[in-house]
LUMGUGU-796429 format. One record per residue: residue in three letters; y, x, z of N, C-alpha, C, O in turn. Coordinates in pm, whole numbers, plus 32768, in hexadecimal, padded with zeros to 4 digits. Layout:
// residues N
ALAYXZYXZYXZYXZ...
// end
This chain:
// residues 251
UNK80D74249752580CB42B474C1810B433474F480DE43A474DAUNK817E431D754481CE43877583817643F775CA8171447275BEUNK811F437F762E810943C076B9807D441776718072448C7697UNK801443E6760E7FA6442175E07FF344A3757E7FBA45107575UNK8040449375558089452A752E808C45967570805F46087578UNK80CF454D759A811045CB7645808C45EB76B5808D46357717UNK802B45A176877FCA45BA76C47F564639766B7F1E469A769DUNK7F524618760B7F1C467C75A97F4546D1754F7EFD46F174F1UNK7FEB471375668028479D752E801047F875727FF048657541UNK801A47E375FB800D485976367F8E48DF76307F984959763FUNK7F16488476147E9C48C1760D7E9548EE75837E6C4960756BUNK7EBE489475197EE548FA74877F3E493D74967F1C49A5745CUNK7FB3494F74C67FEB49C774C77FB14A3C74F57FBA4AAB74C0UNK7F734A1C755F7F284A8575847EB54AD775457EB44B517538UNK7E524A7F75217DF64AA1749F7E2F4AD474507DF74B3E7435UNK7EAF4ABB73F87EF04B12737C7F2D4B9073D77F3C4BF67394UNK7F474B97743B7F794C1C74677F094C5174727EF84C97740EUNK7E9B4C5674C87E414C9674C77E1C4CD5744D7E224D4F7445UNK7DF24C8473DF7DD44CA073677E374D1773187E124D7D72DDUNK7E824CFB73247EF44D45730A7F054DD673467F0C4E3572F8UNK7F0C4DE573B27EDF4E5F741B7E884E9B73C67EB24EF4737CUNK7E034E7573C27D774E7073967D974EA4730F7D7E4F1D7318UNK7DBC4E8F72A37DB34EB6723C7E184F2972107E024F7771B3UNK7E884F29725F7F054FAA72777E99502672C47E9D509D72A4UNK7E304FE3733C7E03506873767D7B50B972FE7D5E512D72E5UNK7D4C503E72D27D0F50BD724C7D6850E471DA7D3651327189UNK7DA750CE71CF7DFD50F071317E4451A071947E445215716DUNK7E705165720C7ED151EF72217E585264726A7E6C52DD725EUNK7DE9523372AF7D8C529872E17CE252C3726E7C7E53087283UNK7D0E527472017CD1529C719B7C2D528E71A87BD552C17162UNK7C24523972167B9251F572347B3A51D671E97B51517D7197UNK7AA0522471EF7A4951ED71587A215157716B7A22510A71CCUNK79F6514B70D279F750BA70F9796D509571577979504371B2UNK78E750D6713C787C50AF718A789D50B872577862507F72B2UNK78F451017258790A514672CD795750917305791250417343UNK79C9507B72E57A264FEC72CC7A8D4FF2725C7AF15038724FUNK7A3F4F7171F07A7F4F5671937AE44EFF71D77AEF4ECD7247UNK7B3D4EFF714D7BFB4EC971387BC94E1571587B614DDE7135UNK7C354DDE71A27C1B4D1671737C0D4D0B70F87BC44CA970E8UNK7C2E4D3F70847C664D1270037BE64D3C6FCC7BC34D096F62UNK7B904D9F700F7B2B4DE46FFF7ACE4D6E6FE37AB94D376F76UNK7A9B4D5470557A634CD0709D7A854C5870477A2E4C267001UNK7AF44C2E70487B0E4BBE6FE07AD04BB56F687A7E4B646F3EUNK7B224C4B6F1C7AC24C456E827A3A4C2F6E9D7A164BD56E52UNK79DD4C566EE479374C7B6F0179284C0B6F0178D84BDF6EAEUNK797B4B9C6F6C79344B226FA579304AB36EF678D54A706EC5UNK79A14ACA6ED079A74A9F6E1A79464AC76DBF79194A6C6D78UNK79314AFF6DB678D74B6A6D27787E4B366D64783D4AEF6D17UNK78484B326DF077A24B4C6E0D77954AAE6E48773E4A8E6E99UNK77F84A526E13780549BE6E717761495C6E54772649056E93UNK774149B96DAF76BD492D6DB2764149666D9A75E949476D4AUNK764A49C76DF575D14A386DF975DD4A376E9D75914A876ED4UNK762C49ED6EF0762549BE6F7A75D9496E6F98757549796FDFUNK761E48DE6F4175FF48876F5A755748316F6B753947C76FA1UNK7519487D6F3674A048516F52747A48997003741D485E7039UNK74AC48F67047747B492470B574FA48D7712874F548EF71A0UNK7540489A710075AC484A7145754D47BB714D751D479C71BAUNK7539477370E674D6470F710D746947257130742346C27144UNK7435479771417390478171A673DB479E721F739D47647278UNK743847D5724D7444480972C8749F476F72F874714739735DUNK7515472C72B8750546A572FD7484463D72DB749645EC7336UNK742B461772A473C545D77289739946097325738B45AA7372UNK73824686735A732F46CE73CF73784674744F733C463E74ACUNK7405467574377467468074B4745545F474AA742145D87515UNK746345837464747E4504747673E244BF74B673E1444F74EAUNK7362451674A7731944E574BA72D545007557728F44B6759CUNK7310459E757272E445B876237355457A7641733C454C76B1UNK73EA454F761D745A452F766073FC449876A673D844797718UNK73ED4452761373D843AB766F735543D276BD7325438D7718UNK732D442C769A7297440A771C72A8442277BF727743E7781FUNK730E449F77B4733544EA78067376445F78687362443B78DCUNK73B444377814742D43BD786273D2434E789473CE432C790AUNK7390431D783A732542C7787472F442EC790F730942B5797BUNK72B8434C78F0725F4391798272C4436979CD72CF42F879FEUNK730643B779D6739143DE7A1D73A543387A9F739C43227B18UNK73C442E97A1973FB425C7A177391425A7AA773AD426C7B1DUNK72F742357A59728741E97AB8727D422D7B08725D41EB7B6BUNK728642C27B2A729143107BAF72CE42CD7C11729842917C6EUNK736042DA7BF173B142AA7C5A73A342157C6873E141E07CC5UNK734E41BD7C0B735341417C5572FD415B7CB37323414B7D27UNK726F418D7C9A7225418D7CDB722741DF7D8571D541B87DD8UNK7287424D7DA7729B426A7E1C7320421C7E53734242317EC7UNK736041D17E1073BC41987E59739040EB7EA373BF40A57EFDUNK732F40E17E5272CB404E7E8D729440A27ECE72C340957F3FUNK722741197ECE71CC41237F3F722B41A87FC3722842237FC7UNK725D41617FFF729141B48082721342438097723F42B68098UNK71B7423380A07137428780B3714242EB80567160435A8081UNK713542E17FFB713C43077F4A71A3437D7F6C718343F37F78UNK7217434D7F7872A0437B7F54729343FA7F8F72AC44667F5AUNK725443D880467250441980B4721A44AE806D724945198049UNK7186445C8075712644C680357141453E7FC2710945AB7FD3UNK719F45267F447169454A7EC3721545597E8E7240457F7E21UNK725345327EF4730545637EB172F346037EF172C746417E90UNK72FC46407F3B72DC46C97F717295470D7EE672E747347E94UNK721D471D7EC971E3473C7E6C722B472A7DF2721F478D7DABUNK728446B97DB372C246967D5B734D471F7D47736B476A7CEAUNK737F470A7DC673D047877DA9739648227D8973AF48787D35UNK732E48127E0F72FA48AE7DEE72B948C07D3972D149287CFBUNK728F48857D18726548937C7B72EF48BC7C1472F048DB7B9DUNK734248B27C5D73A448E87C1373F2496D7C06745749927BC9UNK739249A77C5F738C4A397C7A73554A7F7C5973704AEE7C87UNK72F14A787C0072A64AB57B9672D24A897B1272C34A167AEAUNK731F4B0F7AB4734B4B2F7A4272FD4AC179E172864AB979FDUNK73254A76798172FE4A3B793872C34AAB78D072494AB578C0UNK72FF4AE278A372EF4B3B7836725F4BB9784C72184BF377FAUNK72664BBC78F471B44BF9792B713D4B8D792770CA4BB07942UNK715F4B02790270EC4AD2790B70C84A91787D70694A457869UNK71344AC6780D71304AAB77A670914B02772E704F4AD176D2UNK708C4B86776A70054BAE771A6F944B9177616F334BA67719UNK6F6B4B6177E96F234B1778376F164A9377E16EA94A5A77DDUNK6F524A7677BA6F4949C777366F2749F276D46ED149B27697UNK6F584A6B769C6F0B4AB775FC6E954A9D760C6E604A4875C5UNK6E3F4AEE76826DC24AF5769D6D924A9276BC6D2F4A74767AUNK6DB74A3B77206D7649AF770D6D48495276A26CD8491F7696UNK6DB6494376526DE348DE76256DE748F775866DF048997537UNK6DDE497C755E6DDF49C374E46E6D49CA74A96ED449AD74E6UNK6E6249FE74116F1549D573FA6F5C498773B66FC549A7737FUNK6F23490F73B46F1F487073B46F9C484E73CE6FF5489673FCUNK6FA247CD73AB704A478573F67027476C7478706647B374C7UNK6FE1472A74A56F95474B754D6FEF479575AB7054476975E3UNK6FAD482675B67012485B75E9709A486175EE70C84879765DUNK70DE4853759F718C4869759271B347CD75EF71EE47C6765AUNK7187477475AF71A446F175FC71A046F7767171FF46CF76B4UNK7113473A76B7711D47307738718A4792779771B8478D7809UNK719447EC7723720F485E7754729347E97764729747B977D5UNK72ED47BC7711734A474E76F7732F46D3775C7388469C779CUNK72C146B6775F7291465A77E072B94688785D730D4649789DUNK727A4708789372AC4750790473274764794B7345475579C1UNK737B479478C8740147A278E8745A472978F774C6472A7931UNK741846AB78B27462460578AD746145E4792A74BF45DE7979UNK73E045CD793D73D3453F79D0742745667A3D7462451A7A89UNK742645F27A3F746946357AF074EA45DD7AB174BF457B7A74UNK755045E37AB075C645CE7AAF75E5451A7AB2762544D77B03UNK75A144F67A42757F44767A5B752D44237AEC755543C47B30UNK74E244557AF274BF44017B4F74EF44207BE074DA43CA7C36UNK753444A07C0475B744CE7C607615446B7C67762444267CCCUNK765E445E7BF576B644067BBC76A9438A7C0776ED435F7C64UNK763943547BC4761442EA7BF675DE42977C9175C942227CB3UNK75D943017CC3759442D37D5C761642E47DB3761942B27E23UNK767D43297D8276E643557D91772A42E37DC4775242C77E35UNK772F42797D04779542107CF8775941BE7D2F77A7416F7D66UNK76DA419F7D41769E41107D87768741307DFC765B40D17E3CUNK769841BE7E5576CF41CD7EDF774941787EF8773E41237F50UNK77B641827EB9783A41487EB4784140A77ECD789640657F09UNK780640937EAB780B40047EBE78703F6D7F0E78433F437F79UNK78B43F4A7EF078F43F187F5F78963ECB7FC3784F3E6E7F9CUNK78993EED802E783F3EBD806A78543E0E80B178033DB180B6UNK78FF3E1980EC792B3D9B80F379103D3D809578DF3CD080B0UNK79353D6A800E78D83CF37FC078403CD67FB578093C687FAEUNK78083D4F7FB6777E3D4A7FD477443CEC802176E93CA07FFEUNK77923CF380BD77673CA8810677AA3BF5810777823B8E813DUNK78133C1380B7780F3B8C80A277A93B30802D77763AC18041UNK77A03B7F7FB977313B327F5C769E3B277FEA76653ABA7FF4UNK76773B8C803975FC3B81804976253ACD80B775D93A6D80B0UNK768C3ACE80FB76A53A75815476A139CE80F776743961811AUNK76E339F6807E76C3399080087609395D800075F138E57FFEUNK759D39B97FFE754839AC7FC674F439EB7F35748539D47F07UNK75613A447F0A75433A7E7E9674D13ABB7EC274BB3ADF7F35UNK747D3AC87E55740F3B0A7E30742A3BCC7E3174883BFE7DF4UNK73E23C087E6973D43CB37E4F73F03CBA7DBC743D3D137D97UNK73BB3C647D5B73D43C8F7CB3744C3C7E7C8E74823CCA7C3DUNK74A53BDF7CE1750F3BD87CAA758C3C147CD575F43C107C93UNK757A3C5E7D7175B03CD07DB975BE3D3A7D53762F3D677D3FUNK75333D797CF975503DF97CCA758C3DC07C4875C63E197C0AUNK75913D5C7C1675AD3D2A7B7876203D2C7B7A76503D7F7B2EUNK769F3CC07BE177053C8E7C0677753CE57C4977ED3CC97C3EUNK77413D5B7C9677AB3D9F7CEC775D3E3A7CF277A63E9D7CF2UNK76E83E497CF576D93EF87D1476D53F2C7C9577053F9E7C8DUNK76A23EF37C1976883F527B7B772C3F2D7B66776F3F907B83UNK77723ECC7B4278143ED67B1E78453F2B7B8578883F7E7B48UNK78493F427BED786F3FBC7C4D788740287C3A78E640767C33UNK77FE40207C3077CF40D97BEA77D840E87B7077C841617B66UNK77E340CC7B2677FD40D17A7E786A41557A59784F41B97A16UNK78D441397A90792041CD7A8878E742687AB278EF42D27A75UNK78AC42467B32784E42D87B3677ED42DA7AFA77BB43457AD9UNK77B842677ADA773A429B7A7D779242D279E5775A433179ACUNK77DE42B379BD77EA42DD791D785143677956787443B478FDUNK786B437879A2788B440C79C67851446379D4787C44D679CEUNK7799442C79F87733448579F676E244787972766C448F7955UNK772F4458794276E4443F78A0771A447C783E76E344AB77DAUNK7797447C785F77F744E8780D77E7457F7834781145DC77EEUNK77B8458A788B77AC460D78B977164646788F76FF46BE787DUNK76B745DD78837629461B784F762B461177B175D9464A7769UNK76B145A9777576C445CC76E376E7468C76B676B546DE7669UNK7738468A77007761471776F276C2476376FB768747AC76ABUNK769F472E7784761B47B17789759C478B774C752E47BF7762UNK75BA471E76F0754C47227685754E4769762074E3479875FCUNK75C4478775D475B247E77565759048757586754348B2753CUNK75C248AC75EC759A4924763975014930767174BE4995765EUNK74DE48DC76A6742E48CD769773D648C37614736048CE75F3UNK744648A975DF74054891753173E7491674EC738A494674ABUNK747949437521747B49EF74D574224A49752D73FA4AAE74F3UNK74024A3C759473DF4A8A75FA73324A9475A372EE4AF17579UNK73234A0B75A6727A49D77589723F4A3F74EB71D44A7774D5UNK72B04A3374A372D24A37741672B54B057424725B4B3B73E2UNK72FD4B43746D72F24B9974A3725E4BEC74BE72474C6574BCUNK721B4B9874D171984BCF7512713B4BCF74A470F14C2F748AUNK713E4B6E746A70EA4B7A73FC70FE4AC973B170E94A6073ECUNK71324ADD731671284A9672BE71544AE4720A716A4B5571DDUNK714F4A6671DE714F4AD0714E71DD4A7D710871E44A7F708DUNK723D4A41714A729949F77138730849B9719072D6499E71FDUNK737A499C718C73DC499C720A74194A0671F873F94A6B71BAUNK74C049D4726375174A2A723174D44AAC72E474F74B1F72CAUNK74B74AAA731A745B4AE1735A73F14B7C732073F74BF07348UNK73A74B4772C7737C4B68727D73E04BEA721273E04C647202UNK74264B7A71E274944BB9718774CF4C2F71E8749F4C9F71D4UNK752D4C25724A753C4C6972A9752E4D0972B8757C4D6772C8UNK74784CEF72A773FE4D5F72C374244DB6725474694E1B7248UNK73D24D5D71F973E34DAB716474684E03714974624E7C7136UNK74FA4DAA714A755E4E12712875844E90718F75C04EF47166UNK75654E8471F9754B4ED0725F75034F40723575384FAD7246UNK746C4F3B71EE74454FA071F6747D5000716C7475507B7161UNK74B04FA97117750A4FF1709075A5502C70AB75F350577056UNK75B75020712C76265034717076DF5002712C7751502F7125UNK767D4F71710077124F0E70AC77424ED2712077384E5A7136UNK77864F39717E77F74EDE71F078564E7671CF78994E3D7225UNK785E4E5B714978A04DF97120786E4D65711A78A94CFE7139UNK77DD4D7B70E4778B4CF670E777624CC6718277294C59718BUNK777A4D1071F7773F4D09726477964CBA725D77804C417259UNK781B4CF7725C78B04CB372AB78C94C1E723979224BD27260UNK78974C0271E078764B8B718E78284B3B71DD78474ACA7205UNK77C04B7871F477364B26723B77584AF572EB77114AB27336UNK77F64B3F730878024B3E738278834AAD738678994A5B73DEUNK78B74ABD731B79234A3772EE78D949C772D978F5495B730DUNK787049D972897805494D727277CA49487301779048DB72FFUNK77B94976736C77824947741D77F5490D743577E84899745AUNK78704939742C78F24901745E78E14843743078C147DB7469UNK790E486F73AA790B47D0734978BB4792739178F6474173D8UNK7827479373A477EE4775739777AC46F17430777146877440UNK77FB477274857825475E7545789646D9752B788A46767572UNK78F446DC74D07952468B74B0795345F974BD7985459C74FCUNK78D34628742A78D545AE73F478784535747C789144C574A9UNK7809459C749477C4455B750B784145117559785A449B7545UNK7899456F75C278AD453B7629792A449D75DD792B44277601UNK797144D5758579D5445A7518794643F37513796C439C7561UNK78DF43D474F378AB437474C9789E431B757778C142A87592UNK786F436E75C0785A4324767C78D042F9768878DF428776B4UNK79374340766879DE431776A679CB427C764279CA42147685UNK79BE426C75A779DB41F5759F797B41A275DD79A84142761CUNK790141B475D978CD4144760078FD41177689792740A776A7UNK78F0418076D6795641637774799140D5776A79774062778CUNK79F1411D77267A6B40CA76FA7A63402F76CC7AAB3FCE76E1UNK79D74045767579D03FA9764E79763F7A76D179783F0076C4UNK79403F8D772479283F62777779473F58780B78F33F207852UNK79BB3F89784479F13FAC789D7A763FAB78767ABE400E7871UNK7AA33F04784D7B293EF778247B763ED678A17BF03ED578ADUNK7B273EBF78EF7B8B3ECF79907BCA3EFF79D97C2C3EE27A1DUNK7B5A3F9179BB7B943FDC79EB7BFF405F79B57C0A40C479FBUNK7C4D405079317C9C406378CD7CF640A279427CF2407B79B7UNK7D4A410B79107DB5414A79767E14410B790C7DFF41187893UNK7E9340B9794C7EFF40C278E27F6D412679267FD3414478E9
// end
């Protein structure tokens, strides 16, 4: 209980100073509020306007939970699939990186037009941004492999299935949910990004709208609900981790 304390004051202290700073530098430089509203500003807004959110908070995770698992999927069967085919890997990991060099957010009205402004598109936006990290992750951790054991199961007789079942997927399991936690994060941000381009709902959406009424307050609301929201994602991977990777537990 000690050590998770002392592990998590420091970063609230810091947040309340910031905040603090933050709300002393508009009160004493007399800052309008559209220009940057007060925290307290922000607070009241995020209250009063909490269930006139909430319907654009659940389409935008409904969006994120649904390119997240697809994204991961791909991701997943990618990297099995170039780490069995030596050829594969050769071929199509080069290309894998270079695709990550073109802006997600430029090939996002290229999907408007395709794809119309459907859930379609946004998914595949959230898709895009998932698999890279994941399946990185992953070719990563089943690179790792101990190989001394490797070669001892193969000297056993084990089967290629019970090689990847028995010693390379428990292996890699930590980098893979490291690359999973990391495309949690960049799923809600593909969500908003998607949300962005064209929909009629999402905090994305929402975003737009107070933007163009120039309520810098609801932005910076709509910008706390991406936070939460990044949170809750990456808190839900950490437990499952956890329930499944009780081995590898740091005490």
């Amino acid at each position: 209980m000690k050590s998770w304390w002392s592990s998590i004051w420091p970063p609230v202290v810091a947040v309340l100073f910031f905040l603090i700073v933050w709300q002393a530098a508009v009160w004493m430089f007399d800052i309008e509020k559209f220009i940057l509203p007060a925290p307290t500003a922000i607070g009241h807004e995020a209250i009063t306007g909490a269930s006139g959110l909430m319907e654009h908070t659940w389409a935008t995770l409904k969006l994120t939970v649904i390119g997240f698992a697809i994204g991961t999927g791909i991701g997943l069967l990618l990297s099995l699939a170039l780490h069995r085919v030596p050829f594969l890997k050769t071929a199509l990991y080069p290309l894998l990186i270079l695709s990550q060099n073109v802006p997600t957010i430029a090939l996002a009205p290229l999907l408007m037009i395709w794809f119309g402004f459907g859930m379609l598109p946004k998914v595949i936006v959230i898709t895009l941004v998932c698999f890279f990290p994941v399946a990185v992750a992953a070719l990563d951790g089943l690179a790792r492999t101990d190989r001394t054991m490797m070669n001892y199961m193969q000297m056993t007789g084990a089967t290629p299935w019970q090689i990847f079942t028995k010693l390379e997927l428990p292996h890699a399991l930590p980098s893979i949910f490291s690359g999973i936690r990391i495309a949690a994060t960049y799923s809600v941000m593909g969500a908003v990004i998607g949300e962005w381009i064209g929909s009629d709902r999402g905090i994305g959406y929402y975003m737009m709208l107070q933007k163009s009424g120039y309520r810098t307050d609801r932005v910076f609301v709509a910008i706390l609900v991406i936070v939460l929201l990044s949170l809750l994602m990456v808190g839900v991977i950490t437990l499952l981790e956890k329930r499944l990777i009780r081995w590898n537990r740091k005490h």
